[in-house]
VOGU-3710 file (C-alpha; in Angstrom, 3 decimals, decimal comma):
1> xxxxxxxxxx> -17,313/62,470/6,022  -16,423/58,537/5,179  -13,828/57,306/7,267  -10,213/56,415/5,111  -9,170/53,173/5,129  -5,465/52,576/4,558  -4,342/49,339/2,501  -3,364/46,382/5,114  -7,050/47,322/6,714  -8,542/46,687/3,384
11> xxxxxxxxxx> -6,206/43,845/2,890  -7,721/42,194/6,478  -11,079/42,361/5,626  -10,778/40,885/1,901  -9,950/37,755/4,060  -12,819/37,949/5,655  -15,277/37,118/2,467  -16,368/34,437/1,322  -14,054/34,771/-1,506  -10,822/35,969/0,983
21> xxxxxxxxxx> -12,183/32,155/2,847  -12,497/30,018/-0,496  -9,140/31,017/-1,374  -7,612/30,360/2,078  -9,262/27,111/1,799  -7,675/26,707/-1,469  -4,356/27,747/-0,431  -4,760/24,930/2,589  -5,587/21,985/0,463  -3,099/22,694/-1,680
31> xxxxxxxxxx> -0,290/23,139/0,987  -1,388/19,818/2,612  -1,962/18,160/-0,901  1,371/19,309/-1,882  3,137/17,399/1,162  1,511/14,432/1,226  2,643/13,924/-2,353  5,713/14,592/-1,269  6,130/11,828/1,384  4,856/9,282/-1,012
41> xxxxxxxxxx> 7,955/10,701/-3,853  10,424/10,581/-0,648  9,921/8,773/1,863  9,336/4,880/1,289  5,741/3,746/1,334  4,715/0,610/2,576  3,954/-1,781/0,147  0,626/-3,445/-0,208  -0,110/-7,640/-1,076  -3,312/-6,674/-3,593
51> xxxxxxxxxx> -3,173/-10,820/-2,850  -2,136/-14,159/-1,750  -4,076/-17,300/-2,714  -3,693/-21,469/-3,037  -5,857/-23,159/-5,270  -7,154/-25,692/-3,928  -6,147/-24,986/-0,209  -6,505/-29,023/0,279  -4,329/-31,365/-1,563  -3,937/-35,651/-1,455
61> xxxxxxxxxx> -0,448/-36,624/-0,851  1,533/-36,088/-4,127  -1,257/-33,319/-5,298  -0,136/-29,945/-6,205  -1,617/-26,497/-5,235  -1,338/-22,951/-7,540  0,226/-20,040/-4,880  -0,435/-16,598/-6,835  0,012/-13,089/-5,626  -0,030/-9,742/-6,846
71> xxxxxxxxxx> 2,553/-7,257/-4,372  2,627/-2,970/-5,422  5,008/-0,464/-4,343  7,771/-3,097/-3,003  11,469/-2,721/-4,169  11,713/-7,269/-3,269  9,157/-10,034/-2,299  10,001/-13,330/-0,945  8,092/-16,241/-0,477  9,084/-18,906/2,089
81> xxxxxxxxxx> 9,600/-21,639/2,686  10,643/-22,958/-0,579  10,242/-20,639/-3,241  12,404/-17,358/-2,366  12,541/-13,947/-4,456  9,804/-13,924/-6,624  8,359/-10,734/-9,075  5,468/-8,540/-7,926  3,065/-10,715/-9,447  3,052/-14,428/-10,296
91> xxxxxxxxxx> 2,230/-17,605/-9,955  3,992/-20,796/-8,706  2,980/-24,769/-8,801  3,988/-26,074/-5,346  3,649/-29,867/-4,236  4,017/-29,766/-0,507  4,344/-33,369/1,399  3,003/-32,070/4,385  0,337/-29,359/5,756  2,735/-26,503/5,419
101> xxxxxxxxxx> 2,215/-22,333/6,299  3,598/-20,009/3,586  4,160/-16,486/3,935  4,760/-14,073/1,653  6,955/-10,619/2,912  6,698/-7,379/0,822  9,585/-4,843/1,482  10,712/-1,517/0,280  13,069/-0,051/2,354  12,362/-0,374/6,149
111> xxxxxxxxxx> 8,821/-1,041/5,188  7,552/-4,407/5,478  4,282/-5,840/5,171  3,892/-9,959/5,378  0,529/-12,468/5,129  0,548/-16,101/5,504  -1,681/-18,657/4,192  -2,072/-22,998/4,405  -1,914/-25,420/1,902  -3,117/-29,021/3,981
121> xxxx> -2,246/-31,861/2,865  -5,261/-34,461/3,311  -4,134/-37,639/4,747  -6,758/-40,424/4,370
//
């Protein structure tokens, strides 16, 4: 006579197949998917500089040097010294009299990412 199996025993081995795994599987990515998504809607993400470049990096006294930069997923971005809140992406003409170190700070929230660059000045 074949054995009778109830409905939580046939419930346990559905589980067990490959199907029963794929969906677990499923069910897992999903969960995890679904959270991670949720931390970047909620909690602040750090912002990324895409970029930060002079052209030229070497300038004669009196020359001038382009500073561009292209900042995502910052709420402000400051460049110093000199220049001060600027938009996520841009450009600015600078004329430094001296070798001077820029940096550029990205921040959203308590999140704060930063990169520095040189513009020389060549003295002869």
């Amino acid at each position: 006579m074949a054995e009778k199996k109830n409905y939580w025993e046939m419930q346990k081995s559905f589980w067990k197949t490959p199907a029963g795994i794929a969906i677990w599987i499923l069910l897992l990515a999903a969960f995890l998917g679904g959270g991670l998504l949720a931390l970047n809607f909620f909690g602040h993400q750090y912002p990324v500089i895409e970029s930060f470049h002079a052209h030229p990096v070497v300038v004669s006294p009196g020359g001038a040097s382009n500073l561009s930069w292209s900042v995502i997923g910052a709420e402000r971005v400051l460049i110093y010294p000199g220049v001060g809140e600027v938009d996520l992406k841009g450009s600015v003409q600078l004329e430094p009299n001296e070798t001077t170190e820029y940096w550029i700070a990205a921040i959203n929230g308590t999140e704060n990412r930063s990169m520095s660059l040189k513009i020389m000045v060549d003295r002869p």
